[in-house]
GUVEXVEX-465185 format. One record per atom (N, C-alpha, C, O): residue in one letter; x, y, z negated. Coordinates in pm, whole numbers, padded with zeros to 5 digits, always signed. Each point is the difference from the previous one (the first is absolute). Example, Ala and Ser with C-alpha at 12.3 -4.5 7.8 and 13.67 -1.06 7.14 Angstrom:
% residues 2
A+01319-00569-00780/A-00089+00119+00000/A+00090+00120+00000/A+00104-00002-00066/S-00139+00107+00138/S+00082+00119-00006/S-00077+00109-00073/S+00051+00111-00017/
***
This chain:
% residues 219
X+00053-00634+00992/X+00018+00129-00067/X+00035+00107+00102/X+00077+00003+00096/X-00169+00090-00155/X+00031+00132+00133/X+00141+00033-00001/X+00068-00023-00100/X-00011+00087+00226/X+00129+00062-00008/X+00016+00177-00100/X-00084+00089-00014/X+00187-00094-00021/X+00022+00115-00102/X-00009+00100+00079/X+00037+00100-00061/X-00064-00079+00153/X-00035+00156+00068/X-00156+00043+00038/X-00035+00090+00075/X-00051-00189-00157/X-00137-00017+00027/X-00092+00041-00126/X-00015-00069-00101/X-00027+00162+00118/X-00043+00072-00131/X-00152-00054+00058/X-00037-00055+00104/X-00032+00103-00234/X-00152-00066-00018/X-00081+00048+00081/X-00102-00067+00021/X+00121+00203+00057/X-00075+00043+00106/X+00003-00031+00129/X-00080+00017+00093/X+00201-00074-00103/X+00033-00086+00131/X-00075-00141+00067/X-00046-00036+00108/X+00071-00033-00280/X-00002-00137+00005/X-00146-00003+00023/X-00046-00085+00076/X-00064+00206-00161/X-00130-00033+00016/X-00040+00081+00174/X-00109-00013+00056/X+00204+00079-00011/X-00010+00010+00125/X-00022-00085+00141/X-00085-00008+00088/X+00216-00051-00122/X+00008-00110+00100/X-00060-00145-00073/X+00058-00103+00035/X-00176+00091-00138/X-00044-00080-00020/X-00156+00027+00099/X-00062-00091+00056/X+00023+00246-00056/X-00117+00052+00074/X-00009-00039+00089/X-00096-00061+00046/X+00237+00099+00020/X-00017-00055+00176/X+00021-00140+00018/X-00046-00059+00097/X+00112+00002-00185/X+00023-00185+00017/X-00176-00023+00023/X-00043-00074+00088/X-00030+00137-00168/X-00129-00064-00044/X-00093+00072+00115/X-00112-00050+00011/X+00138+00147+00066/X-00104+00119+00081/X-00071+00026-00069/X-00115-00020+00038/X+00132+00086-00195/X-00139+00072-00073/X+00079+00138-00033/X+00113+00033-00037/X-00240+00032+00070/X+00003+00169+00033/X+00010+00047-00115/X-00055-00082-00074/X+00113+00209-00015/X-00029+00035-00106/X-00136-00040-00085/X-00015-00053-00110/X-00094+00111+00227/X-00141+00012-00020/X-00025-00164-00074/X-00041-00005-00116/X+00056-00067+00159/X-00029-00124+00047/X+00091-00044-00147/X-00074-00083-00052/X+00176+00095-00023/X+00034-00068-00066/X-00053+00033-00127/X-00040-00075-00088/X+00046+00207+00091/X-00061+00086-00093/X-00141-00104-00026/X-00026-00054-00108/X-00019+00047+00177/X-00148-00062+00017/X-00024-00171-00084/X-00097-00038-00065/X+00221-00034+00097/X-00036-00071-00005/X+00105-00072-00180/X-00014-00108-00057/X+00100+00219+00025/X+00071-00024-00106/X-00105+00112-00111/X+00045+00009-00115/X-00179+00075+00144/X-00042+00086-00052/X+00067+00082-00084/X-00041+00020-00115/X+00174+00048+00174/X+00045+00064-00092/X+00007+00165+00119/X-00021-00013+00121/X+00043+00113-00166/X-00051+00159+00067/X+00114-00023+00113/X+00107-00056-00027/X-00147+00112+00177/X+00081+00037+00064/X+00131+00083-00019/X+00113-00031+00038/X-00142+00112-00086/X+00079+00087-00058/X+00108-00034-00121/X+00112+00038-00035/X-00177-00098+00007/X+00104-00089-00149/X+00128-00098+00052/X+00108-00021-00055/X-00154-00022+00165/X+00049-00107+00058/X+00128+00104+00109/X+00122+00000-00019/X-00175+00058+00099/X+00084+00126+00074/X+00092+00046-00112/X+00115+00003+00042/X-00121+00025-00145/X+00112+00066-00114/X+00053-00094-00048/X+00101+00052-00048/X-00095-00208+00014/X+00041-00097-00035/X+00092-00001+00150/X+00114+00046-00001/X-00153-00082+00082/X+00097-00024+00145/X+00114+00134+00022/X+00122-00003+00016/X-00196+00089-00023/X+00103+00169+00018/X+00066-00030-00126/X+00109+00057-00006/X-00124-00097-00053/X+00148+00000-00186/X-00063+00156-00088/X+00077+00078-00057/X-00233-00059+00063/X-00004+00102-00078/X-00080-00058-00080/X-00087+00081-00029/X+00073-00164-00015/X-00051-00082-00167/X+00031-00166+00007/X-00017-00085+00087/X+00062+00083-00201/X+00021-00156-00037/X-00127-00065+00005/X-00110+00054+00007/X+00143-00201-00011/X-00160-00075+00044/X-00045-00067-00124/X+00099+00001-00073/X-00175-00045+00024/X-00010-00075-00097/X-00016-00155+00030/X-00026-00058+00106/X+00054+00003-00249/X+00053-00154-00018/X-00177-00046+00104/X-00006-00071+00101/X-00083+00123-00154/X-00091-00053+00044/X-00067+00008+00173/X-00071-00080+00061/X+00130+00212-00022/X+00030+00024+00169/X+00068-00087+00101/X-00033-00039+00111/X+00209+00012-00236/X+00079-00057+00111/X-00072-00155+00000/X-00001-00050+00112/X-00074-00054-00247/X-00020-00096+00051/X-00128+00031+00098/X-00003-00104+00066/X-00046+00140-00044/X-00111+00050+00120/X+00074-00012+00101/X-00002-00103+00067/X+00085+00213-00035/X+00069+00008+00092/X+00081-00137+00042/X-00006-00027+00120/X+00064-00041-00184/X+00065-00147+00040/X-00140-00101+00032/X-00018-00046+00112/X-00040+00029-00182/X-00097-00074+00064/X-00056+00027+00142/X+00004-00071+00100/X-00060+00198-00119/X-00026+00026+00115/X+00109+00029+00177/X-00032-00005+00118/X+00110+00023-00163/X+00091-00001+00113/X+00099-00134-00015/X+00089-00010+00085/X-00097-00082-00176/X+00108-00121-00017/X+00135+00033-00028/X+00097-00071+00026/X-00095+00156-00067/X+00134+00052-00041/X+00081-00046-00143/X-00064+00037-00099/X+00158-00090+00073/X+00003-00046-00120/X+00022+00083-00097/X+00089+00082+00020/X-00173-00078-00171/X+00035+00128-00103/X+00117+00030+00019/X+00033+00081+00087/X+00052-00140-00166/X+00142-00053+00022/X+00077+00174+00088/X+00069+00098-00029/X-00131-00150+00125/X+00096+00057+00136/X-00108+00205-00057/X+00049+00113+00005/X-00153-00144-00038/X-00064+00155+00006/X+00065+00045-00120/X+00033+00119-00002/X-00011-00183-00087/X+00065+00066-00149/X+00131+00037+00035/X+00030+00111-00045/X+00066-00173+00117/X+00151+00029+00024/X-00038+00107+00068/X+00082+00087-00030/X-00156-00043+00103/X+00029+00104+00154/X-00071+00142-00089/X+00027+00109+00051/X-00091-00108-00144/X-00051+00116-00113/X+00173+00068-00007/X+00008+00122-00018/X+00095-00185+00030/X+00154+00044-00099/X+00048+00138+00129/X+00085+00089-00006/X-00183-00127+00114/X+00086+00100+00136/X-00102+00110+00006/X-00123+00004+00005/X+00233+00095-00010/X-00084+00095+00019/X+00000+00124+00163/X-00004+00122+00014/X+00010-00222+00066/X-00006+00061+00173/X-00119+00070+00022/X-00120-00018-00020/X+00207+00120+00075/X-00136+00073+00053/X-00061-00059+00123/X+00057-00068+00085/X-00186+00106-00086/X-00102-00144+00063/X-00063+00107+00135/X-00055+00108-00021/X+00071-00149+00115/X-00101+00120+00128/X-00151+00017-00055/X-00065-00104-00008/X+00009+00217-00029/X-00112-00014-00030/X-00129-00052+00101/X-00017+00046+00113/X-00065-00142-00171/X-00124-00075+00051/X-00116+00077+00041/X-00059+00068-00084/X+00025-00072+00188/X-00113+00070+00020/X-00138-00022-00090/X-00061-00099+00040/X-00002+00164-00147/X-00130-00072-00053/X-00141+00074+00057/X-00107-00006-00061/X+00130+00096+00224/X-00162+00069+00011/X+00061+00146+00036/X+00117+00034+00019/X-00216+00028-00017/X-00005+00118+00039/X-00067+00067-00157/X-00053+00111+00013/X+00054-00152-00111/X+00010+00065-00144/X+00152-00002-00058/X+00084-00090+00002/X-00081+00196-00043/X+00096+00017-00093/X+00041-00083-00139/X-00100-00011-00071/X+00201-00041+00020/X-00002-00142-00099/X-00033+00126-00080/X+00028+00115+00033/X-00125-00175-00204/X+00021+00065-00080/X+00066+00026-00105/X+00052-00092-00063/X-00039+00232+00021/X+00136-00014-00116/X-00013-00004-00120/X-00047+00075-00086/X+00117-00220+00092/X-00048-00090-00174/X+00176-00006-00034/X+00085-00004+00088/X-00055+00004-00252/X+00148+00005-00036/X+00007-00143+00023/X-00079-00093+00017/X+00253+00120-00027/X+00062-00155+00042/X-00050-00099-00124/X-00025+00053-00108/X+00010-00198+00122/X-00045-00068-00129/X+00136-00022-00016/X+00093+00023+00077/X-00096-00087-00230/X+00162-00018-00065/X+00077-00106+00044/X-00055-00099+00048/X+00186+00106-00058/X+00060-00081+00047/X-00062-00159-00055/X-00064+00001-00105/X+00079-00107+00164/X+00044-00125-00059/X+00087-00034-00071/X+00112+00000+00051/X-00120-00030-00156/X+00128-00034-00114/X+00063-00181+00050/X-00062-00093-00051/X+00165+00063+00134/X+00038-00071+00041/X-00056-00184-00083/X-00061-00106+00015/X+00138+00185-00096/X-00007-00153-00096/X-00142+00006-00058/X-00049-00112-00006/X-00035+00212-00041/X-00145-00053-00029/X-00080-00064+00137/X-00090-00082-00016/X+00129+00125+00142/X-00039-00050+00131/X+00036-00101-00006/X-00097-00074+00016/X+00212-00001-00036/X+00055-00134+00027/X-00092-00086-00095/X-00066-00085+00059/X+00052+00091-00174/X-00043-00057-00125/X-00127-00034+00059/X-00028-00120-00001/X-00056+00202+00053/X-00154+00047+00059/X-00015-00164+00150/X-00085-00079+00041/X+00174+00102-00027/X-00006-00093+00155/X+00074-00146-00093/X-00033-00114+00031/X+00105+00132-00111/X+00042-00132-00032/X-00090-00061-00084/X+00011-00120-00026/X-00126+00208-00034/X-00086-00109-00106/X-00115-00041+00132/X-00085-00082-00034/X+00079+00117+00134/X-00103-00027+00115/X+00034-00164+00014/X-00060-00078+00073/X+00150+00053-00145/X+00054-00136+00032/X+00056-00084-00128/X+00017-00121-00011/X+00005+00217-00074/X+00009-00078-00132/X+00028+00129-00093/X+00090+00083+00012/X-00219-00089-00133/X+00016+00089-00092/X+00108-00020-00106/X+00024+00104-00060/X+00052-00217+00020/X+00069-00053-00090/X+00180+00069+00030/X+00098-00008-00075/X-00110+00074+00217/X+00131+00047+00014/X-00010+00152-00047/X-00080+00078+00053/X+00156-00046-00144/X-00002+00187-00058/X+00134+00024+00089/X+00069-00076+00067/X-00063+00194-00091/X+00119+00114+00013/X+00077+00004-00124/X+00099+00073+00001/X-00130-00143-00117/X+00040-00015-00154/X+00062-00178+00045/X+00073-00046-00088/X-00089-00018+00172/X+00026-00092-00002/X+00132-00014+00114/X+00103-00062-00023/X-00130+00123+00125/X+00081+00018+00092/X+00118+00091-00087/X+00114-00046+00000/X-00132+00131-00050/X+00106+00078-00067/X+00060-00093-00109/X+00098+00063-00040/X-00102-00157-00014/X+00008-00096-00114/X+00148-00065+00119/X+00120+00003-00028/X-00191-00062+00170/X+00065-00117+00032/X+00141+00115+00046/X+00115-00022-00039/X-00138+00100+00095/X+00078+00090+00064/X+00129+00035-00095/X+00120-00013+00024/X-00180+00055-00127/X+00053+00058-00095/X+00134-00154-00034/X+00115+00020-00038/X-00157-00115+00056/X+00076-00126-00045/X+00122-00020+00129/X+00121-00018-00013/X-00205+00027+00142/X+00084-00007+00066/X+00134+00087+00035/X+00096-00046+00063/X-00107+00197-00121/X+00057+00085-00054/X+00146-00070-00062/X+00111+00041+00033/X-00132-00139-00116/X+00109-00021-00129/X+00073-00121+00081/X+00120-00029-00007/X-00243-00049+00103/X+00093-00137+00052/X+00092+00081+00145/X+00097-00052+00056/X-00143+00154-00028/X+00053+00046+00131/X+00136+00007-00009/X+00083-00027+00087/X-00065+00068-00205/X+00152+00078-00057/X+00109-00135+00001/X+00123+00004+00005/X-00215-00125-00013/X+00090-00125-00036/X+00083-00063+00144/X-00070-00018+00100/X+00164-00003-00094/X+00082-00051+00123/X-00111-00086+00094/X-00041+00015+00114/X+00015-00113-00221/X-00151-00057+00068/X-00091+00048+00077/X-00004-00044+00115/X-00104+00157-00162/X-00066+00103+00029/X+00046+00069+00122/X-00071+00021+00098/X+00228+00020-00115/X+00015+00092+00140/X-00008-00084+00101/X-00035+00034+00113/X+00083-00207-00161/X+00024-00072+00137/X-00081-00028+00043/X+00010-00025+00120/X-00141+00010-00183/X-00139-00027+00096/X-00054+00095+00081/X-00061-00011+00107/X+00100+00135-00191/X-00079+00111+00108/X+00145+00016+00124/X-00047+00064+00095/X+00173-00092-00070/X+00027-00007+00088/X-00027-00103+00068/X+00045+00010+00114/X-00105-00115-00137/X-00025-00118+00056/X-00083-00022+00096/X+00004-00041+00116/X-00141+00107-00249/X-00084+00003+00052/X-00106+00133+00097/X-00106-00008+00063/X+00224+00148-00103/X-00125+00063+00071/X-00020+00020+00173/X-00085+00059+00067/X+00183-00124-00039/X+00005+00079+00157/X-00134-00113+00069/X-00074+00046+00087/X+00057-00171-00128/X-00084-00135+00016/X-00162+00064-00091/X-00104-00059+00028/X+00099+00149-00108/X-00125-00008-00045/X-00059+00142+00091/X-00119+00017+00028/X+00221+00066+00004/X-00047+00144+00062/X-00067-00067+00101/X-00123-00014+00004/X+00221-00039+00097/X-00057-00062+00133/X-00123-00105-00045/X-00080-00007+00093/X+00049-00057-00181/X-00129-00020+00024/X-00127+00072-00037/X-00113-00050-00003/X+00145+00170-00023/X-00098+00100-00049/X+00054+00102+00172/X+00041+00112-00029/X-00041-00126+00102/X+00002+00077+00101/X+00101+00106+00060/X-00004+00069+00102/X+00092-00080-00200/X+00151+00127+00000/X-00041+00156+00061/X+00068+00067+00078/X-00207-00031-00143/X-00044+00118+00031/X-00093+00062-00107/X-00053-00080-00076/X+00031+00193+00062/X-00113+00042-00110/X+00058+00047-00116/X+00093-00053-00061/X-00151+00156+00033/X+00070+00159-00128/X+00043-00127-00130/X+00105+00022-00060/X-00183-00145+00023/X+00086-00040-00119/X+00115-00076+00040/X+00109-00009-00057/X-00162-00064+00203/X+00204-00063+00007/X+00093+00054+00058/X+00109-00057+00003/X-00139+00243+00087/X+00117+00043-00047/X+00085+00084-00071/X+00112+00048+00014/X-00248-00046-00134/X+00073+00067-00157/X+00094-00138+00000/X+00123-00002+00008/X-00194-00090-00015/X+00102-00154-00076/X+00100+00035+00071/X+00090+00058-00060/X-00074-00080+00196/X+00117+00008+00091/X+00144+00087-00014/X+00120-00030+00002/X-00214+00188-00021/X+00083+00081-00076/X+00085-00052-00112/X+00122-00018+00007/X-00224-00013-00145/X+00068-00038-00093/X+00130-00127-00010/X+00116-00014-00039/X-00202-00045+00089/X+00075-00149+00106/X+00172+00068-00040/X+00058-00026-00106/X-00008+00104+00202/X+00068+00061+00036/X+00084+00092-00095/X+00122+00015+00006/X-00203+00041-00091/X+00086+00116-00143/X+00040-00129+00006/X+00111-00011+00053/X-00173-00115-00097/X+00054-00097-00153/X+00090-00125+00058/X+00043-00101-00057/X-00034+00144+00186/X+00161-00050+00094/X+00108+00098-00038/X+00121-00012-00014/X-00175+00075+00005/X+00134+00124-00019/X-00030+00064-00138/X-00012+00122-00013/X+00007-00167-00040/X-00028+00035-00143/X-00010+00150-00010/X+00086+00053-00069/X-00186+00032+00131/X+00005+00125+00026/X-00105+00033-00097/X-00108-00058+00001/X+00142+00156-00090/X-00125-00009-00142/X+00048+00006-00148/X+00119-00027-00010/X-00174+00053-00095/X+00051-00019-00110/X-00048-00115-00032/X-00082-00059+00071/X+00132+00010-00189/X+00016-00161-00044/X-00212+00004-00056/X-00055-00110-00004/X+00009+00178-00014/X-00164+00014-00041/X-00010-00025+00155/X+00021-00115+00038/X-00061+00240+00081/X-00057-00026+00073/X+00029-00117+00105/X-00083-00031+00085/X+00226-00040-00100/X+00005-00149+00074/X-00063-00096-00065/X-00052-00085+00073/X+00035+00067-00236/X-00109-00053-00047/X-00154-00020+00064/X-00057-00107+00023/X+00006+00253+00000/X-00098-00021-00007/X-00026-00021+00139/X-00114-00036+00029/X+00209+00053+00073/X-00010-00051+00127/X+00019-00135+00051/X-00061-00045+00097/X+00176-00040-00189/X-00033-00120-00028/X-00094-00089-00028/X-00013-00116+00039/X-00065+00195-00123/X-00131-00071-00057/X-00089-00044+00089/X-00070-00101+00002/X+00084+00220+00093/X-00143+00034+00087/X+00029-00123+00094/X-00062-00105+00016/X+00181+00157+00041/X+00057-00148+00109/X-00006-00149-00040/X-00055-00086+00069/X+00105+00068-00166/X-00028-00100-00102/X-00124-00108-00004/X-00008-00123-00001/X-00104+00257-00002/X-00128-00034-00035/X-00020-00027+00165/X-00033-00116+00023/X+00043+00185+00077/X-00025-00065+00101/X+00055-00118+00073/X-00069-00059+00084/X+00150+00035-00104/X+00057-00130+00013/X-00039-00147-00016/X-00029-00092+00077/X+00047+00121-00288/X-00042-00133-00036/X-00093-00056+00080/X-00092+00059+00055/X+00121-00191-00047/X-00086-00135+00057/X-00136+00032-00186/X+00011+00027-00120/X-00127-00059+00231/X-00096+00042-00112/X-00006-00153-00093/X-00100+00003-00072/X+00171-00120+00057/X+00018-00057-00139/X+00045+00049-00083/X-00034-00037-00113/X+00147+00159+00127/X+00075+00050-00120/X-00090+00084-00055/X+00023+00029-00117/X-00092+00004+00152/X-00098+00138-00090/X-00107-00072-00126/X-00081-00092-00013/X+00139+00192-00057/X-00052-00047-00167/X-00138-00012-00002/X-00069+00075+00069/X+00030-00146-00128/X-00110-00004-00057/X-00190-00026+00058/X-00107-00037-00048/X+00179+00100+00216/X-00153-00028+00072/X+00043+00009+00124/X+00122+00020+00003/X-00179-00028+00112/X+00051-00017+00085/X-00108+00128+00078/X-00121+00010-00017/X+00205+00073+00099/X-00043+00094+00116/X-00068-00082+00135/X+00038-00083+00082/X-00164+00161-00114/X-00087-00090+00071/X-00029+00068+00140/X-00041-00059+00100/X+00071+00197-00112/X+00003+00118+00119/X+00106+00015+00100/X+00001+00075+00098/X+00102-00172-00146/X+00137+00046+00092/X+00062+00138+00001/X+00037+00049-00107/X-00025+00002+00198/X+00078+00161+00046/X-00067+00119-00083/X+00058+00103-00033/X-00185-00133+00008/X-00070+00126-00085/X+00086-00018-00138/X+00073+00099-00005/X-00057-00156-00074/X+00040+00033-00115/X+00175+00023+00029/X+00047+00103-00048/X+00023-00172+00105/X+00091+00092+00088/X+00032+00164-00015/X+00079+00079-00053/X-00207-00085+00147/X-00015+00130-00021/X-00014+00126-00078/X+00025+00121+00009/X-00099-00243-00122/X-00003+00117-00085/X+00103-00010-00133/X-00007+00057-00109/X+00085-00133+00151/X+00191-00009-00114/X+00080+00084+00091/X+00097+00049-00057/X-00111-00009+00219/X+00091+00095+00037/X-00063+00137-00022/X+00075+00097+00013/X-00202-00075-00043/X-00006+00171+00006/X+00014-00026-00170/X+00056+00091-00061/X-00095-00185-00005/X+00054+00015-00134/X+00147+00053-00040/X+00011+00082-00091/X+00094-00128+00156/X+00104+00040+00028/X+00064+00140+00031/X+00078+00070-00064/X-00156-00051+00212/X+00022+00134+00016/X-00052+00099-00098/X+00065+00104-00005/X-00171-00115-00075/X-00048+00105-00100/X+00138+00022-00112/X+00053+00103-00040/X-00021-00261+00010/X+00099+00037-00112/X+00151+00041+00062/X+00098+00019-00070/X-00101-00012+00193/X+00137+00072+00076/X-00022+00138+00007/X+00083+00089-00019/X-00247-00072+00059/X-00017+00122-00009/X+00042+00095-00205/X+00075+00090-00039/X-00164-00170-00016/X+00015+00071-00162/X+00157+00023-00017/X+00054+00093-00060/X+00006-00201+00127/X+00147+00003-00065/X+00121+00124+00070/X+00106+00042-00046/X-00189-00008+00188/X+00105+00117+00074/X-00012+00101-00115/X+00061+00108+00006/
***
């Protein structure tokens, strides 16, 4: 997992030069516009679900690592594309986090929803609160971060949160729902109801920005 100071223009930066392919040249061979690709790297348009898997294939980059590095928004040295001027097209719309996640997690199994992930989440929510509950996520999270890499915009929201719900810093709702999230990352995947997560860290992923939305509704 990329380091948290590595935004997506970076990462597909120093994936260029890992590889020696020239703008021209990648452009070419991922057929997507020079120029499209130059504003995706500079941070002046989001990429689409169907770009970034291009883009990972073609440079070996793992989705994974291109979806986290979308969250930074560094300003990027601009890329040389020619002696033309880029043309001026409006920014495309943002990515809606969790329809992105959903998008990359049925690439691997359609049977996992965001209705389903919110189901388990939502449960882990009620066991978090239980003496039980807190003791696993102290148990267990410092052992599950480190094997997910102890870097990257969702583990150190977790990390953060990690931290309110040591210090019980929060109202009794939002340690709930920060519980949950931790909770859900934790469990050993026998405890999870009903089916088993077949994606690992992606659905993860998408119970912590689930989270943050309802931290967000609730400020």
């Amino acid at each position: 997992m990329q380091n948290k100071s590595v935004s997506l223009g970076m990462l597909l930066k120093n994936a260029l030069t890992a590889h020696s392919y020239s703008l021209r040249y990648f452009a070419e061979l991922t057929s997507i516009d020079k120029a499209t690709i130059s504003r995706i790297i500079n941070g002046k348009r989001k990429p689409t679900l169907k770009q970034l898997k291009i883009f990972s294939s073609t440079l070996k980059v793992p989705l994974n690592e291109l979806i986290e590095s979308i969250d930074h928004n560094e300003e990027s040295k601009p890329i040389e594309v020619g002696n033309s001027e880029p043309e001026k097209l409006p920014a495309s719309p943002s990515i809606d986090e969790i329809e992105l996640l959903e998008q990359v997690i049925h690439l691997h199994d359609q049977s996992i929803t965001v209705a389903k992930v919110q189901e388990e989440w939502e449960r882990c929510q009620e066991y978090a609160g239980t003496n039980e509950g807190n003791g696993m996520i102290k148990e267990g999270f410092e052992a599950k971060v480190n094997h997910f890499g102890n870097t990257g915009t969702y583990i150190d929201q977790l990390k953060s949160w990690h931290l309110k719900l040591l210090k019980s810093q929060g109202t009794k709702r939002e340690l709930a729902i920060i519980g949950g999230a931790l909770l859900y990352f934790v469990l050993p995947l026998d405890l999870l109801h009903d089916y088993v997560f077949a994606v690992g860290y992606l659905d993860d992923c998408m119970a912590i920005q689930l989270a943050s939305n309802r931290l967000e509704n609730n400020a």
